[in-house]
C-alpha positions as CSV (number, residue, x, y, z in Angstrom):
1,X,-68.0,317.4,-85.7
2,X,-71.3,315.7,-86.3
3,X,-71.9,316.0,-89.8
4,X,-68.5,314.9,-89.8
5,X,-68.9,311.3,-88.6
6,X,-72.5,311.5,-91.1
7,X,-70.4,312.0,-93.3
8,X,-67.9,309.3,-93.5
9,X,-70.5,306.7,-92.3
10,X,-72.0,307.3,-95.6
11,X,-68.6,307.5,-97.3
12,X,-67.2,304.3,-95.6
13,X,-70.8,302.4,-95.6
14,X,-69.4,300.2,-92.3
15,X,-71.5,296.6,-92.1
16,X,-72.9,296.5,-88.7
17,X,-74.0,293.2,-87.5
18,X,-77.0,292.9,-85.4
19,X,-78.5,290.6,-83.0
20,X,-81.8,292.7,-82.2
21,X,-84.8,292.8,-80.9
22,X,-87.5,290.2,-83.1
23,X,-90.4,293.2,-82.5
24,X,-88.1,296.5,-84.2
25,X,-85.8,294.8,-86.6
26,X,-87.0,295.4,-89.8
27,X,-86.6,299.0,-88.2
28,X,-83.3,298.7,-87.4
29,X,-82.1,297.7,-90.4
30,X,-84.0,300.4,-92.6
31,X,-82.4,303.1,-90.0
32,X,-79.0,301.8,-90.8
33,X,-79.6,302.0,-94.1
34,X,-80.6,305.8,-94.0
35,X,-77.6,306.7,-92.5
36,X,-75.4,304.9,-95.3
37,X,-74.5,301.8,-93.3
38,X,-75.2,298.3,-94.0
39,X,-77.0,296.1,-91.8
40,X,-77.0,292.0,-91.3
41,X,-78.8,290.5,-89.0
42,X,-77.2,287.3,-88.1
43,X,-79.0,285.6,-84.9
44,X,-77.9,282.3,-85.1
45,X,-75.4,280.8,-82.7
46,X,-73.2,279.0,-85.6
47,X,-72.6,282.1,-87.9
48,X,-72.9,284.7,-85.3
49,X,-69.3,284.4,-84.6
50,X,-68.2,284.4,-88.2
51,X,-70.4,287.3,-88.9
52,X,-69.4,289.8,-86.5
53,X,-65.6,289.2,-87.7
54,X,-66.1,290.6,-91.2
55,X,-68.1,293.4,-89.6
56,X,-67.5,297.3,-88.3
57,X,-69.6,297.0,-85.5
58,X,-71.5,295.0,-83.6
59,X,-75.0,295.9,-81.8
60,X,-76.9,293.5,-79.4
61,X,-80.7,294.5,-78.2
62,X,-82.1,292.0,-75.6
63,X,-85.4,293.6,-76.3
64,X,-87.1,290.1,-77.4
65,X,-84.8,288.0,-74.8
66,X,-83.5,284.4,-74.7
67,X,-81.0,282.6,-73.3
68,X,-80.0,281.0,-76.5
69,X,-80.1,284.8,-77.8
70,X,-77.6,285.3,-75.2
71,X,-75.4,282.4,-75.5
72,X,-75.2,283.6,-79.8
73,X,-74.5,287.4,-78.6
74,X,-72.0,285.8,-76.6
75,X,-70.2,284.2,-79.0
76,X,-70.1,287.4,-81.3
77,X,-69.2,289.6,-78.7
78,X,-65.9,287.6,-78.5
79,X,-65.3,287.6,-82.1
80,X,-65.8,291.4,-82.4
81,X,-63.3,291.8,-79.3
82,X,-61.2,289.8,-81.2
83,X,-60.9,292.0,-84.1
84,X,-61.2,294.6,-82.0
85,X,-64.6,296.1,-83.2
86,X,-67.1,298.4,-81.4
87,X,-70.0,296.4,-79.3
88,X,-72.9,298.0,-78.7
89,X,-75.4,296.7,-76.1
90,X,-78.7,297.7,-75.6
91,X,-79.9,297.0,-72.3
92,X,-84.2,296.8,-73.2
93,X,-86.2,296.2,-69.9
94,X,-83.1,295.7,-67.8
95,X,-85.2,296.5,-64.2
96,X,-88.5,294.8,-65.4
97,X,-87.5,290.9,-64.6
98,X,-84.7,289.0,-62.8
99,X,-83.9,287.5,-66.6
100,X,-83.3,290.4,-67.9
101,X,-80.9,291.6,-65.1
102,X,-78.8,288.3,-65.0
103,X,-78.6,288.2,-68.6
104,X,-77.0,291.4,-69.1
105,X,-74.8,291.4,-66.7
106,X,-73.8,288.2,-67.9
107,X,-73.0,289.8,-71.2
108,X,-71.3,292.4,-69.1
109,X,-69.2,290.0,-67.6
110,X,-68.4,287.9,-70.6
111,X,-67.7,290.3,-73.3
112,X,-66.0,294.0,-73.8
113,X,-68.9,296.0,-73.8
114,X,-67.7,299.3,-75.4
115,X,-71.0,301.3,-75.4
116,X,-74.0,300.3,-73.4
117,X,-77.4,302.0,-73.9
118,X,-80.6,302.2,-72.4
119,X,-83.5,304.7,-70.8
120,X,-83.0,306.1,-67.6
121,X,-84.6,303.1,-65.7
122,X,-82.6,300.7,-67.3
123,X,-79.0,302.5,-66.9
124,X,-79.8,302.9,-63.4
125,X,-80.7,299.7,-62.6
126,X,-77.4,298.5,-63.9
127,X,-75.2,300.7,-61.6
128,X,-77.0,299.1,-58.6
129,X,-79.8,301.7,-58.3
130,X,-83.4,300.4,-56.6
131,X,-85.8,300.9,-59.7
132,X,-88.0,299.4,-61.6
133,X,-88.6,299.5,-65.2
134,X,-92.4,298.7,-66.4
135,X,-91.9,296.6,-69.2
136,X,-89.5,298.2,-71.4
137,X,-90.5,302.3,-70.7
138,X,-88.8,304.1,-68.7
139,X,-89.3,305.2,-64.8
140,X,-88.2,308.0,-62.7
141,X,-84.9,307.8,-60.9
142,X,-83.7,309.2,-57.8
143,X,-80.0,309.6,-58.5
144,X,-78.6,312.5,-60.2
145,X,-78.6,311.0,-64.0
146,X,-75.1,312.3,-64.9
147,X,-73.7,310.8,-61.9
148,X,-75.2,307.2,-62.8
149,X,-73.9,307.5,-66.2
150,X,-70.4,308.6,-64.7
151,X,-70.2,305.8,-61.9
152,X,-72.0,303.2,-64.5
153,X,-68.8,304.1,-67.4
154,X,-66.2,303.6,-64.7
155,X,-67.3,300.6,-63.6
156,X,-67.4,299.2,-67.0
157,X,-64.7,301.4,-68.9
158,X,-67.4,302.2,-71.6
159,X,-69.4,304.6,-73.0
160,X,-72.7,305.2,-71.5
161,X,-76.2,306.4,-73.2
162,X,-78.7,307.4,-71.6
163,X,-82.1,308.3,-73.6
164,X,-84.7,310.4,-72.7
165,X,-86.4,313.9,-73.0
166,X,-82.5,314.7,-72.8
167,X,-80.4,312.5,-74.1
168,X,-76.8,311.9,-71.6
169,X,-73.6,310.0,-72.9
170,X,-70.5,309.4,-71.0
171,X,-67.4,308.7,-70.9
172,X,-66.8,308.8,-67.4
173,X,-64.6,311.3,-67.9
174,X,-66.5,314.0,-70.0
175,X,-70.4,314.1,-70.3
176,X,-72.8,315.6,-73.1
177,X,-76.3,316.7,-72.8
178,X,-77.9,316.4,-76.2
179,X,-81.2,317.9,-76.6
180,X,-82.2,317.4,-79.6
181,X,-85.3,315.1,-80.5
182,X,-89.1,315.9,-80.4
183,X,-91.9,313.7,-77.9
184,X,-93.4,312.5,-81.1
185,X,-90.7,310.2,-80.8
186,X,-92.3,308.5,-77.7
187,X,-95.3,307.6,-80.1
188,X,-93.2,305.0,-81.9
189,X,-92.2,301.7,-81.0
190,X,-88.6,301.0,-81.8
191,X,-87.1,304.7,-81.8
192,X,-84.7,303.5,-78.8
193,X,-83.8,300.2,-80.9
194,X,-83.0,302.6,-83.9
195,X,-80.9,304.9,-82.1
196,X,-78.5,301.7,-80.6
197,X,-78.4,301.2,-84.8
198,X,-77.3,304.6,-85.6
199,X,-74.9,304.6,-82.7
200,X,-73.6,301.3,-83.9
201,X,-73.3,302.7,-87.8
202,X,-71.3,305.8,-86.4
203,X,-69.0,303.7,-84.2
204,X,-68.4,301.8,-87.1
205,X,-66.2,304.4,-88.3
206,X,-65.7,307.0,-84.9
207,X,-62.9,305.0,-82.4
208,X,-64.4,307.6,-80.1
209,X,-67.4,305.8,-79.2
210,X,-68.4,309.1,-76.5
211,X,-68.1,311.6,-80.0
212,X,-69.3,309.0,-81.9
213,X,-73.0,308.1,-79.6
214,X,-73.3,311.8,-79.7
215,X,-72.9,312.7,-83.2
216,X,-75.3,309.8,-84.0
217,X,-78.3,310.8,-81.1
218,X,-77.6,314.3,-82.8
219,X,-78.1,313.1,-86.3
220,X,-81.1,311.2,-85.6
221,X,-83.2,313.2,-83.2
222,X,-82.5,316.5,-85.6
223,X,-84.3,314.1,-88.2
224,X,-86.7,313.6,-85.9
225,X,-87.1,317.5,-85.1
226,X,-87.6,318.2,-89.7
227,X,-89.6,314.9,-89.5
228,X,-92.4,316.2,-87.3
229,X,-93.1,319.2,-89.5
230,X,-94.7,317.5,-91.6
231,X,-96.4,314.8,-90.1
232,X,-100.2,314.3,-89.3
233,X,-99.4,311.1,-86.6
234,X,-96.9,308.8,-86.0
235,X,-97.4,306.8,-89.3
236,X,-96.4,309.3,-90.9
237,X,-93.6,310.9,-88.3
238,X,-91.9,307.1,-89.2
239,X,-91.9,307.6,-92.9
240,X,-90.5,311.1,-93.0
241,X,-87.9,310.5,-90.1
242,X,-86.3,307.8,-92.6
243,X,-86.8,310.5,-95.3
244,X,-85.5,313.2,-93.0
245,X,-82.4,311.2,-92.0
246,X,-81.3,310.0,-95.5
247,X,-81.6,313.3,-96.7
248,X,-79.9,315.4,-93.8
249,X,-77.2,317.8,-94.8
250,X,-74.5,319.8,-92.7
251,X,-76.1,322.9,-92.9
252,X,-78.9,321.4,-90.7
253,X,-76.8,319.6,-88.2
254,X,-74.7,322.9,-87.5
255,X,-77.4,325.0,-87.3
256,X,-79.8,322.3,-85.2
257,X,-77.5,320.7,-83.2
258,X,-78.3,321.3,-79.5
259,X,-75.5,320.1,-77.1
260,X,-74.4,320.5,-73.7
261,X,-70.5,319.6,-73.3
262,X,-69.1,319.1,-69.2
263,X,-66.2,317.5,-67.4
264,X,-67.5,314.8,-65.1
C-alpha cells in the first residue's frame, strides 16, 4: 500500500500550503517537490486564509515561533477545516518553553488538527506527560510510547506521529511501528520538518491520514536507507536523500519496507 499513495501523490501533484519553520523551509519545499507535490509557502496573515482554500493540505511547523505566526496558522487552519482539507501540525520544541506549550495547544484548541507530529519529548509533553524537551531534540520518556500516542489521538481524534529511532503513528485505534530510516538522519537539521512535508504531500491525496503518515515516514526513511550508501557525510547524505526519494520505485518500497502493524 505505500508505493501506492507514492504513486498517486505524484500522479495527482496535491498543492500543500505551508506555514514552516524560517530555519528548514527551503527544505521543505524541495522535499515536497521530490515526492511530486507542490509546495507554497504562504506566511502572511492576509493571504494565509485564501491560500490554504485552493490547497490539498495544509502543514504548520512552529519550529521558528511567533505569535503572529500563530494568529496566520490560525486563520488557515479554519479555512482548510472549511474545505475540509488535511492539517498537519508539527509540534517543534513543544516541552522546551511555556510559549511553545500555550501556543500549540492554542492551535489545538482553535483548529481541527487532523495529524499532529513531533519526537518523543514533544508528543509526550502534549498528553500531559512531565518532560522536557532541550531545544528542539528529543528526551527520554517514561511512559510506554505507544500508549502516549494512543491516549494523545483520543484526546484529539487525530492521528499521531511520533519520530524517532522507530518511528510510531496512531490512530488511536490501530498503531504502526515503522522502522525504517538510518541515524545519519540525526546529522541533518530539518529531517523532522521534511517528514511533516511528506506526510502533508501524502495526505493530500490519502483520507486515511494513519495509512497515509505511514506510507510517507516509509517512503522517506527508505530514501534515507539508499541515500546513505553512498554518502561520505551529511552534505552529501542531503543531496542523495532528494535524489534517492525522486527516484524511488515500488520494487524498493516492497522489498524495504519495515513495518510493525497492532491494535491499540
Amino acid at each position: 500500500m505505500f508505493y501506492e499513495i507514492l504513486s498517486r501523490v505524484r500522479n495527482e501533484r496535491p498543492l500543500v500550503h505551508h506555514i514552516t519553520n524560517w530555519v528548514t523551509i527551503y527544505d521543505c519545499a524541495n522535499i515536497t517537490r521530490m515526492v511530486g507535490a507542490l509546495p507554497v509557502m504562504a506566511h502572511a496573515c492576509e493571504e494565509s486564509a485564501e491560500m490554504a482554500g485552493i490547497a490539498s493540505a495544509l502543514v504548520l511547523n512552529i519550529g521558528t515561533l511567533t505569535p503572529e505566526l500563530v494568529e496566520s496558522m490560525i486563520v488557515a487552519g479554519k479555512s482548510a477545516n472549511r474545505k475540509n482539507i488535511p492539517v498537519i501540525l508539527d509540534v517543534v520544541g513543544v516541552g522546551a518553553t511555556k510559549l511553545r506549550d500555550v501556543k500549540a495547544l492554542e492551535l489545538l484548541h482553535s483548529i481541527k488538527v487532523d495529524i499532529i507530529k513531533g519526537n518523543a519529548s514533544e508528543i509526550a509533553r502534549l498528553s500531559g506527560e512531565d518532560v522536557f524537551t532541550r531545544g528542539v531534540e528529543s528526551t527520554g520518556i517514561k511512559a510506554d510510547a505507544a500508549d502516549v500516542c494512543v491516549k494523545l489521538a483520543k484526546q484529539y481524534s487525530c492521528t499521531i506521529v511520533m519520530t524517532g529511532r522507530e518511528d510510531i503513528v496512531s490512530d488511536g485505534k490501530n498503531v504502526y511501528i515503522v522502522r525504517n530510516g538510518d541515524a545519519m538522519m540525526g546529522n541533518i537539521v530539518g529531517t523532522g520538518c521534511m517528514a511533516a512535508s511528506v506526510i502533508g504531500s501524502f495526505a493530500g491525496v490519502e483520507k486515511d491520514y494513519a495509512r497515509a503518515a505511514v506510507a510517507a515516514l516509509v517512503c522517506y526513511e527508505i530514501a534515507a536507507e539508499l541515500a546513505v550508501k553512498y554518502s561520505r557525510g551529511p552534505g552529501s547524505f542531503k543531496e542523495n536523500l532528494f535524489d534517492a526519494l525522486f527516484n524511488l520505485d515500488k520494487v524498493q518500497v516492497n522489498r524495504m519496507a519495515n513495518v510493525e502493524e497492532k491494535k491499540a
